[in-house]
C-alpha positions as CSV (number, residue, x, y, z in Angstrom):
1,X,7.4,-7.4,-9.2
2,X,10.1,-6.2,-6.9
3,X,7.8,-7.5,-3.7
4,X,8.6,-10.5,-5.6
5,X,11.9,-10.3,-5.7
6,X,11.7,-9.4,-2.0
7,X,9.7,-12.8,-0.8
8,X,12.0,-15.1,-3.1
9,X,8.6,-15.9,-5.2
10,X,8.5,-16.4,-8.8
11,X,10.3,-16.9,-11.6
12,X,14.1,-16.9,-10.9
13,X,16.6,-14.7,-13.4
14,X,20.2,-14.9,-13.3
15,X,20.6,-11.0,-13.7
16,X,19.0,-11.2,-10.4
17,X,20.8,-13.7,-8.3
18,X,22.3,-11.3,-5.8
19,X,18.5,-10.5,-4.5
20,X,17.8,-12.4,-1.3
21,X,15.0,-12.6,0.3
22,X,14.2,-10.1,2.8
23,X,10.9,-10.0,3.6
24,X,8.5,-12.4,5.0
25,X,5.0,-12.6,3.4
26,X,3.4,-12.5,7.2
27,X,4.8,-9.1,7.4
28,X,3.2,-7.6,4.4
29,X,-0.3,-6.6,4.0
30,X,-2.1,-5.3,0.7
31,X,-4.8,-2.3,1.7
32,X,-7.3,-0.6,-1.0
33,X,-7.3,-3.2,-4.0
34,X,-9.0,-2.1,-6.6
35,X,-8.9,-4.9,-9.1
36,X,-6.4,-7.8,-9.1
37,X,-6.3,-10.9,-12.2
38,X,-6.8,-14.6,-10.9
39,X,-2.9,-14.6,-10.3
40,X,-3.0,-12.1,-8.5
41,X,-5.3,-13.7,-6.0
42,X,-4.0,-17.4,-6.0
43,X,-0.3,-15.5,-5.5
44,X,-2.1,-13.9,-2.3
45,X,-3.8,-16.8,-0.9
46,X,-1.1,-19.7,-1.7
47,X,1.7,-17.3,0.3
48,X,-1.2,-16.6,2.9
49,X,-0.8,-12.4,2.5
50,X,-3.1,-9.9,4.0
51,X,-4.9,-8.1,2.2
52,X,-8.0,-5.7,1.8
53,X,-10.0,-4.4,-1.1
54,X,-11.7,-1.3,-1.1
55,X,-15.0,-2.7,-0.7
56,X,-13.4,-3.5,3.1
57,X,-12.4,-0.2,3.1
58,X,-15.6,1.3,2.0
59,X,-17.6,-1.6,4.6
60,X,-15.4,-1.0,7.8
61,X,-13.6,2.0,7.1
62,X,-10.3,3.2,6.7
63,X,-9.0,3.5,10.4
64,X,-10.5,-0.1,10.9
65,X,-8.6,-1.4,8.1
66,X,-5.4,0.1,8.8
67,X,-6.0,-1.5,12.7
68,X,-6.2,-4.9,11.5
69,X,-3.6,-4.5,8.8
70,X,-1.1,-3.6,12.0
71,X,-2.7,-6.2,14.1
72,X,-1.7,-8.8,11.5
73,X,1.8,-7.6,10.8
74,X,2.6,-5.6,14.2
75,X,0.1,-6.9,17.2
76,X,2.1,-5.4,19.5
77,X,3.2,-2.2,17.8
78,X,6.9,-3.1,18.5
79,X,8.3,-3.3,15.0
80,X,9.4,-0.7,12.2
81,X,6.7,-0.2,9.6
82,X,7.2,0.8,6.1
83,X,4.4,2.1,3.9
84,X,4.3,2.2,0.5
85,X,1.3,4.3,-1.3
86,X,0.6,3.3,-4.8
87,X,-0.3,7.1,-6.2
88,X,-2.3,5.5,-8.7
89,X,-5.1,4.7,-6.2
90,X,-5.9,8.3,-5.9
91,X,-8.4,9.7,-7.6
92,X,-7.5,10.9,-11.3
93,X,-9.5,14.7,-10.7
94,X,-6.3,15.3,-8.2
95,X,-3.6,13.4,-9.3
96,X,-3.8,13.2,-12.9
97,X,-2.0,10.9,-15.4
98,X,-1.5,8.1,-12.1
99,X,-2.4,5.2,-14.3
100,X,-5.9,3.4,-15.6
101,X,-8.3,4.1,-13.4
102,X,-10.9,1.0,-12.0
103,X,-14.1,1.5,-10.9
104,X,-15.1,4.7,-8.9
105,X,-13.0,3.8,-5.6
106,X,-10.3,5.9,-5.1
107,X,-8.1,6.5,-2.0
108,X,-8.0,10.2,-0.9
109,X,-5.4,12.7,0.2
110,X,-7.4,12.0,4.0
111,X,-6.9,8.6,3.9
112,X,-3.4,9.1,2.9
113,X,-2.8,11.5,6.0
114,X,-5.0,8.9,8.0
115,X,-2.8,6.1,7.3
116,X,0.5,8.1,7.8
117,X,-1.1,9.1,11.4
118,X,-2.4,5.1,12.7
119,X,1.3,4.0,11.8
120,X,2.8,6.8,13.0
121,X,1.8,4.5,16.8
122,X,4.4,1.8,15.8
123,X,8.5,1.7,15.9
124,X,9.6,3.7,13.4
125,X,7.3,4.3,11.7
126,X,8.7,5.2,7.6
127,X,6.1,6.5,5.0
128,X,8.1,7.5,2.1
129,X,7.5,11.1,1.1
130,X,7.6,12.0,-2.5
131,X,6.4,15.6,-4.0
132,X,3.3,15.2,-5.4
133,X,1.8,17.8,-7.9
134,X,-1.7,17.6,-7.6
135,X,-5.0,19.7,-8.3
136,X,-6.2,22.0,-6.2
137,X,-4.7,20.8,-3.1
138,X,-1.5,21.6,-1.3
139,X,-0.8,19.6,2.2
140,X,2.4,19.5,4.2
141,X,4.8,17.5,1.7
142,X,2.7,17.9,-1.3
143,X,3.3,20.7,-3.8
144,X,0.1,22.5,-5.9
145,X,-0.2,21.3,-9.1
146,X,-1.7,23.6,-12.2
């Protein structure tokens, strides 16, 4: 919903009159869905938005994937990118409690760092670091859960 907001698409709410758009939808690109409704998917194709499930991810591989999600948004690797991680796509044996979990695909901590690393080539580069408490694994940023 706030990507919404974001692109000036869907429904339009007083309370929310201030938010302009700021983003364009050739800008954005969707990596590792897992499971999106028939919305979902007309939203994506009427706007014309990138984006990759993780059978492309599990076909071409991560570093692919990330390489044509910047060649879409960032062909020349000139611009600022922002990443957002959705923590529920990890896998719920270390990060529990992140949400319903679909299907057996689930990103890891290595594709995390991988994606961090490709877009860590372009402008300034910004991937949000939050403290993660997970299982039986402790990285630089991410705290040791019980």
């Amino acid at each position: 919903m706030p990507v919404s907001f974001l692109l000036g698409l869907g429904p339009k709410f007083d309370e929310f009159a201030w938010v302009k758009p700021a983003l364009k939808t050739s800008r954005i690109v969707y990596i590792g869905l897992r499971d999106i409704d028939a919305g979902e998917k007309r939203i994506l194709k009427e706007h014309n938005i990138k984006a990759f499930s993780m059978h492309e991810v599990d076909k071409y591989g991560i570093g692919k994937v990330v390489e044509m999600a910047l060649d879409h948004v960032n062909p020349k690797r000139d611009l600022p990118v922002h990443l957002s991680f959705d923590v529920a796509a990890l896998d719920p044996s270390v990060a529990p409690s992140t949400g319903t979990p679909v299907g057996s695909n689930h990103l890891s901590l290595d594709i995390v760092e991988l994606i961090e690393v490709e877009c860590a080539g372009s402008r300034r580069a910004h991937f949000p670091r939050r403290t993660l408490h997970l299982r039986g694994i402790a990285r630089d940023g991410i705290t040791r859960g019980s």
